[in-house]
C-alpha positions as CSV (number, residue, x, y, z in Angstrom):
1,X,-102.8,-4.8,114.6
2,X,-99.6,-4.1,112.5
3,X,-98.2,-6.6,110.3
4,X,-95.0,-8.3,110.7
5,X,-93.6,-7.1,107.2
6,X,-93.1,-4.5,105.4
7,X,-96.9,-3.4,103.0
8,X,-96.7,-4.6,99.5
9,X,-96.4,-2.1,96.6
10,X,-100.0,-1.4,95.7
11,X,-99.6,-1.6,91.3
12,X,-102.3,-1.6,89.5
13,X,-102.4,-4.8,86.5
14,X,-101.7,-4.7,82.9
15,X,-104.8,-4.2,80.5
16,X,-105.4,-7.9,79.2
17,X,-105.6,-8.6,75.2
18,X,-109.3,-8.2,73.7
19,X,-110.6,-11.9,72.7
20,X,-113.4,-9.9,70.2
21,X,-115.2,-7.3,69.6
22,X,-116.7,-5.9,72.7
23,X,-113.7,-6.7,75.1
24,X,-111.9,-4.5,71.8
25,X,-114.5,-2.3,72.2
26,X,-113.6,-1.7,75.6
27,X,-110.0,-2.1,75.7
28,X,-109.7,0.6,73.3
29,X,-111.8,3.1,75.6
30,X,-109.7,2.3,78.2
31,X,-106.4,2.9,76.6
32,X,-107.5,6.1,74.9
33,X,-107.8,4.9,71.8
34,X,-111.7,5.7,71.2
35,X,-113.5,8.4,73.6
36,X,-115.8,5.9,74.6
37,X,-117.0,2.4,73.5
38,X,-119.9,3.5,71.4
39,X,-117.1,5.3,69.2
40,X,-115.7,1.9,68.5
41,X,-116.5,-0.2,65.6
42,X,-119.3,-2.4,67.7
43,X,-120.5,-4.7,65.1
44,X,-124.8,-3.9,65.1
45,X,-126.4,-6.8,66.9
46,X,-122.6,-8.0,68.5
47,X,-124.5,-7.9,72.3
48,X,-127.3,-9.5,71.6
49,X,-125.5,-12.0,69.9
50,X,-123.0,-12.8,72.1
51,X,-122.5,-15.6,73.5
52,X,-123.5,-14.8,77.4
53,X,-120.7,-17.2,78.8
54,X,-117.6,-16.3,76.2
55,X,-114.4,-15.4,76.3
56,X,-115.6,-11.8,74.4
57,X,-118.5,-10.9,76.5
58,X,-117.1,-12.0,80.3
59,X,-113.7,-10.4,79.6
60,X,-115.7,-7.2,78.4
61,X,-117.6,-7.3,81.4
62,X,-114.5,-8.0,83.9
63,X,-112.6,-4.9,82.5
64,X,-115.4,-2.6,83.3
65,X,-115.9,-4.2,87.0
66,X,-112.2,-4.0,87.7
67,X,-112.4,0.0,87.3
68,X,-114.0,0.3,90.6
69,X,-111.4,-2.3,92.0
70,X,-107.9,-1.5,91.8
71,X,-108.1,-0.2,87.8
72,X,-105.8,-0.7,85.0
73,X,-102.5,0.3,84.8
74,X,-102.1,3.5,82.9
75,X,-105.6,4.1,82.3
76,X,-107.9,7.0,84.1
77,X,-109.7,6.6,87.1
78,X,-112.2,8.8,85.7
79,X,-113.4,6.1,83.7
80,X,-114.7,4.2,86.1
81,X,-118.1,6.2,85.5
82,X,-117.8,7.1,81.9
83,X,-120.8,7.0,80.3
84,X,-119.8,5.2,77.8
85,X,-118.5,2.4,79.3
86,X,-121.1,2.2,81.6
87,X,-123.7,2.3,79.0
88,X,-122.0,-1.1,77.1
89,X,-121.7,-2.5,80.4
90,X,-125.1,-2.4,81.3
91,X,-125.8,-4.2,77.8
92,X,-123.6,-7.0,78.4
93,X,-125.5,-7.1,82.2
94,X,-128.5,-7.6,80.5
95,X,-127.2,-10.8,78.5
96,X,-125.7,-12.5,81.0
97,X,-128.6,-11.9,83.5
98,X,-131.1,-13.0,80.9
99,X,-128.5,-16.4,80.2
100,X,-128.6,-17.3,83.8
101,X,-132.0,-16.6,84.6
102,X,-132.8,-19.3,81.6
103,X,-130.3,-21.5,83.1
104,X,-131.7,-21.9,86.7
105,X,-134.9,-22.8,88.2
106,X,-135.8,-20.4,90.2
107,X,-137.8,-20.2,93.4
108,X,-138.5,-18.8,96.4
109,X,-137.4,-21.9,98.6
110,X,-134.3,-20.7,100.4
111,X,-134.4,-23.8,103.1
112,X,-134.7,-25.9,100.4
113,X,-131.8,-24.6,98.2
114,X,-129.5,-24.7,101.5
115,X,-130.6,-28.0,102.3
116,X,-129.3,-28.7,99.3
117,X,-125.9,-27.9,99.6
118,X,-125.4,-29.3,103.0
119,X,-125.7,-32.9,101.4
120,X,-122.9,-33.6,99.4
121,X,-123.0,-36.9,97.2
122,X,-121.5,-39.8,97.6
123,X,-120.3,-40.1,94.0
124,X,-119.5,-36.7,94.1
125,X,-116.3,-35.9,91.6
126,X,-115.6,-32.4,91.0
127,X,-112.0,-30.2,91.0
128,X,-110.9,-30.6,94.6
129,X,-112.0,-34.9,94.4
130,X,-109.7,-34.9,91.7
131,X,-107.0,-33.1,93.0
132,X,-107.6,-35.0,96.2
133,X,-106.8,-38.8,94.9
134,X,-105.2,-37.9,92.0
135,X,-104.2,-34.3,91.0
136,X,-100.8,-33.4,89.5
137,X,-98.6,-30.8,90.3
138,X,-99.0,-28.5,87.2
139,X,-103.1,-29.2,87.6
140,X,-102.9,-27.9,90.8
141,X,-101.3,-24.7,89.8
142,X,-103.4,-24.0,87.0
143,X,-106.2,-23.9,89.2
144,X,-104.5,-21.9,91.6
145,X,-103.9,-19.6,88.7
146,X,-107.6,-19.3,87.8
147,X,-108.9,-18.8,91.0
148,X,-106.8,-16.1,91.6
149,X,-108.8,-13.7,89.6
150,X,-111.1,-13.5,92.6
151,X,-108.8,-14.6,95.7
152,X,-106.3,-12.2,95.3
153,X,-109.3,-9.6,96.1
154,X,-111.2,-12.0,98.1
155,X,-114.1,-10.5,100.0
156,X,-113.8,-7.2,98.1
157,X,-116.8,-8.1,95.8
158,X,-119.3,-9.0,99.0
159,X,-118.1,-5.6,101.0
160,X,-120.5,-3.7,98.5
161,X,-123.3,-5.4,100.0
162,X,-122.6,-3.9,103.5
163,X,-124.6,-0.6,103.1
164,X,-127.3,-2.5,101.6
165,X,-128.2,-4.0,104.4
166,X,-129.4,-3.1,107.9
167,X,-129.5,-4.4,111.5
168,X,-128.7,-8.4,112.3
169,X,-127.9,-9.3,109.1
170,X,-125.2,-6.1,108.7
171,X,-123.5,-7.2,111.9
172,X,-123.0,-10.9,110.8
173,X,-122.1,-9.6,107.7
174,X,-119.6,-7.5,108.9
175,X,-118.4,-9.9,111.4
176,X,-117.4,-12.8,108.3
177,X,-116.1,-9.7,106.5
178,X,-113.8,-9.0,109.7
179,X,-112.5,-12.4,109.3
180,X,-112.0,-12.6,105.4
181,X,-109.3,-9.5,106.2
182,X,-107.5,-11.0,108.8
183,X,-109.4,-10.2,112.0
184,X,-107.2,-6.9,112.5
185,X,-104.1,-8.7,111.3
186,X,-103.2,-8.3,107.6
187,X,-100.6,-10.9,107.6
188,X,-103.8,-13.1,107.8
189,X,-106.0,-11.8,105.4
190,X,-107.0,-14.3,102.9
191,X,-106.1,-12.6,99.8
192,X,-102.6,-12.1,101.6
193,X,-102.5,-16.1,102.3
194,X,-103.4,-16.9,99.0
195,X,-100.6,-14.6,97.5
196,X,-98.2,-16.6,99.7
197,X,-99.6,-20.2,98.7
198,X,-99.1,-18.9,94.9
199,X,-95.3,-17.8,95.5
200,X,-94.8,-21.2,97.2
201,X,-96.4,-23.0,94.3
202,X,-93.8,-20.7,91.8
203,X,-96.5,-18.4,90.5
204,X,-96.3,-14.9,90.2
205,X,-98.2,-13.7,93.2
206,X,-99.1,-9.8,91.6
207,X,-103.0,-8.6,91.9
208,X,-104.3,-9.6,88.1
209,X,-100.9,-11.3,86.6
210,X,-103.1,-14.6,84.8
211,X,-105.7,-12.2,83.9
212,X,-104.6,-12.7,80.1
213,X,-104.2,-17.0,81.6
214,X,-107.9,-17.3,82.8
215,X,-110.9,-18.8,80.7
216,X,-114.4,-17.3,80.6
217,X,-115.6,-20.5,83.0
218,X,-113.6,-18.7,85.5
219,X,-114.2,-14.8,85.0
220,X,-117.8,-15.5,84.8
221,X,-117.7,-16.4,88.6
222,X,-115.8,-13.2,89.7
223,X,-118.3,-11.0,87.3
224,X,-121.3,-12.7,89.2
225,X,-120.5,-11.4,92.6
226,X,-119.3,-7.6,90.9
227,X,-122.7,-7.8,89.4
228,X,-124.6,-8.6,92.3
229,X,-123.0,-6.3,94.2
230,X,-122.8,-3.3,92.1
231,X,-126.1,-3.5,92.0
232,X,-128.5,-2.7,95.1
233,X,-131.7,-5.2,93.8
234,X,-129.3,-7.7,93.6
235,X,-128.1,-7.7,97.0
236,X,-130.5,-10.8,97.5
237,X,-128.0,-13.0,94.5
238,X,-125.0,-11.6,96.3
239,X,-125.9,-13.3,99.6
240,X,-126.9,-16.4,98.0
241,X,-123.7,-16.3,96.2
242,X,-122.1,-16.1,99.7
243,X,-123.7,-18.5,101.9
244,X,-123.1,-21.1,98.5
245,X,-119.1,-20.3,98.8
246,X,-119.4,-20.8,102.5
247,X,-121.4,-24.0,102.5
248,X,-119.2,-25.7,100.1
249,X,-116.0,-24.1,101.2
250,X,-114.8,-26.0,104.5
251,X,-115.2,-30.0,102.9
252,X,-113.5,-28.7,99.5
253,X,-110.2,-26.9,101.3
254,X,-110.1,-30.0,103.4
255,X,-109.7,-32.2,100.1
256,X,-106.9,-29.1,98.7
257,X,-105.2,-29.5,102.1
258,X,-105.0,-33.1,101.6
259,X,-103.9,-32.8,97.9
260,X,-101.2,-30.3,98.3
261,X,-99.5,-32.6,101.1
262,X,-99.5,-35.6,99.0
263,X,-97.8,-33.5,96.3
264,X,-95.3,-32.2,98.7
265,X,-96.2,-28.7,98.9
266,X,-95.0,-26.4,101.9
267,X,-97.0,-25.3,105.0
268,X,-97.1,-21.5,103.2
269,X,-98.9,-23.3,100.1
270,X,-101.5,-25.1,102.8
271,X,-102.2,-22.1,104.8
272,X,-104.8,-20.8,103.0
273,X,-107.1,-23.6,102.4
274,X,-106.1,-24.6,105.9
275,X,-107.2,-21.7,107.2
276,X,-110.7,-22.3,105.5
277,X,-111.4,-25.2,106.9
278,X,-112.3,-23.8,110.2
279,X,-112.9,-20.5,109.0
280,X,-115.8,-21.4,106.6
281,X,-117.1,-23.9,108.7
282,X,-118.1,-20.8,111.4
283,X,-119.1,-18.7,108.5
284,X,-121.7,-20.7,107.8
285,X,-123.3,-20.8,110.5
286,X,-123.3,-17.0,110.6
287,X,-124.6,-16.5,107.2
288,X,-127.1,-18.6,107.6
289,X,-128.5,-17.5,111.0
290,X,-127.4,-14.2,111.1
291,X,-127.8,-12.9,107.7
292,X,-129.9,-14.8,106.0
293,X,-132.7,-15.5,108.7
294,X,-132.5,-12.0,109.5
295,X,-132.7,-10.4,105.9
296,X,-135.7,-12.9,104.6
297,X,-137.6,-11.9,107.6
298,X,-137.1,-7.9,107.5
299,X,-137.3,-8.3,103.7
300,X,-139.6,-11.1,102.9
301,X,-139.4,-10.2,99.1
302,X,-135.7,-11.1,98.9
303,X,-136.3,-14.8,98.6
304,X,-136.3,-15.1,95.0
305,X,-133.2,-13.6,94.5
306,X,-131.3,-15.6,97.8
307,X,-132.8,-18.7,95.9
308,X,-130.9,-17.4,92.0
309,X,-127.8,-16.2,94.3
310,X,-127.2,-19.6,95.2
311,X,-128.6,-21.1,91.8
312,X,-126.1,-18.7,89.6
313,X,-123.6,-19.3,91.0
314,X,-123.7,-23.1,91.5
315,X,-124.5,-23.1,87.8
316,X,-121.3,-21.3,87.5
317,X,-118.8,-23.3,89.4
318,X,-120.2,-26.2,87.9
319,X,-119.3,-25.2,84.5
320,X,-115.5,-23.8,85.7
321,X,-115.0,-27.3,87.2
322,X,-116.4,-29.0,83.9
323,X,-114.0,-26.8,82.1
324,X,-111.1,-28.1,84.4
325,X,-111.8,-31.6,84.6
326,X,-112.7,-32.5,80.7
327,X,-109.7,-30.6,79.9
328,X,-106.9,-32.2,82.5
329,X,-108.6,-36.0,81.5
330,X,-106.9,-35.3,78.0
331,X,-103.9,-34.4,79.5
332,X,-104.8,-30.3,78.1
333,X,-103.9,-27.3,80.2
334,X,-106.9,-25.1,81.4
335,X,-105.1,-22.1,80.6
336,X,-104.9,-19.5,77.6
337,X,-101.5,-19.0,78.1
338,X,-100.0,-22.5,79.4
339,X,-97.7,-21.8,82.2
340,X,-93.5,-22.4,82.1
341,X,-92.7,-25.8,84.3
342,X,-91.2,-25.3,87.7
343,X,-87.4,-25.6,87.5
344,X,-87.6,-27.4,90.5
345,X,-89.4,-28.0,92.4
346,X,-90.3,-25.8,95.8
């Protein structure tokens, strides 16, 4: 199907400011500055050291993932498998992995983990309750702003996955990939909707704009689903990362649909989470019949990492939302770089 409007300049975003020594470390490789980040001055021990969640080590990390997204601008493709870069990244892989594996429980109980998410409590209070009952305006941007980092290439991370997989669980795969780009359409793919909702909430709507604007809590999400997708043993963690975002997806948009009308937003700010209600609520039931069920039983062995997919990654949102909802009860902005208020409002 062809769209309705004219294609979008394809740009690539602006290299963000280090926040220490290994996102300097790679920052400099990618503007030329060193050859590669082993020629930089890497404090001995800095890795190990790191902390596995930080600002230093998950903006590190997110630079060398975006290199096999859209890049940086003025910077080499080439680099997306230097040596080098890939060598560091592989280091800070290794920290995070070993942080989350701590962090979780573990298992091999995939029913049980699902089961899981399919209650929700009755006390529940996370981003989307808030915004719900009694979000403001410039809340409601800001996490708009941090979610961007993944919905303004939303699906992109899970496509790796596809070759990684075979028969029934391919298909159903491929079939809630089909719908994450529009069905044919790409007027209605979601990244496209959510770059609508952003210019009707006054943000810039440009692939990578809040990079600089985004806290760790929030990288850290988008580098879990590069990770487990870069990486073919971890195609087990990127499905349980999926079928967690599709679980949990339908009930929270309803809530952000809700929100943004009592705020007065527009129907091109509700159309995306609008569109997830339904959406999700469908992908759920393909993801857990006709990838998972199919995948566990051609590839028994996968459970483990289905069971940390879905662990990670609710660890994960858990701390973004934490992040979020300590920082907006002292009347503090999530972000970095705090954004300018609307001049009125749209």
């Amino acid at each position: 199907m062809l769209s309705s409007t004219s294609p979008r300049p394809v740009t690539a975003p602006a290299l963000p400011a280090p926040r220490g020594p290994l996102s300097s470390a790679v920052l400099a490789a990618l503007r030329g500055i060193s050859a590669a980040p082993h020629a930089a001055e890497i404090p001995p021990g800095a890795v190990g050291q790191a902390d596995p969640y930080g600002e230093d080590l998950q903006l590190a990390l997110y630079c060398c993932y975006e290199l096999h997204y859209r890049g940086f601008a003025g910077v080499s493709d080439d680099l997306e498998w230097d040596p080098g870069l890939l060598g560091l990244r592989r280091q800070l892989e290794q920290v995070f992995l070993a942080a989350l594996g701590a962090d979780v429980a573990g298992g091999t109980d995939v029913a049980a983990e699902i089961g899981a998410l399919l209650v929700e409590p009755v006390d529940a209070a996370g981003v989307s309750h808030h915004l719900r009952h009694a979000g403001q305006l410039w809340q409601l941007r800001e996490y708009v702003v941090q979610r961007s980092l993944y919905h303004l290439k939303e699906a992109d991370p899970q496509a790796w996955v596809i070759p990684r997989l075979s028969g029934p669980a391919k298909v159903a795969l491929v079939s809630v990939e089909h719908d994450e780009y529009g069905s044919g359409n790409p007027d209605r793919m979601h990244a496209r909707l959510f770059a609508d909702m952003m210019t009707e909430l006054g943000l810039c709507a440009e692939y990578g704009a809040y990079l600089d604007a985004a806290q760790a809590t929030a990288l850290a999400e988008v580098n879990f689903m590069s990770l487990c997708g870069l990486h073919r043993r971890l195609r087990g963690g990127l499905i349980g990362q999926l079928v967690t975002a599709e679980l949990t997806s339908s009930p929270a948009s309803d809530r952000l649909v809700r929100a943004m009308r009592r705020l007065g937003c527009g129907p091109r700010a509700i159309e995306f989470y609008a569109e997830h209600i339904e959406a999700d609520a469908v992908h759920e039931q393909l993801i857990r019949h006709g990838v998972i069920a199919p995948l566990l039983a051609a590839e028994p062995e996968l459970a483990r990492d289905v069971v940390f997919g879905i662990q990670a990654s609710t660890l994960l949102a858990d701390r973004f939302a934490d992040l979020l909802l300590s920082r907006w009860a002292q009347g503090r902005t999530t972000l970095r770089n705090p954004l300018p208020e609307l001049s009125h409002r749209r």
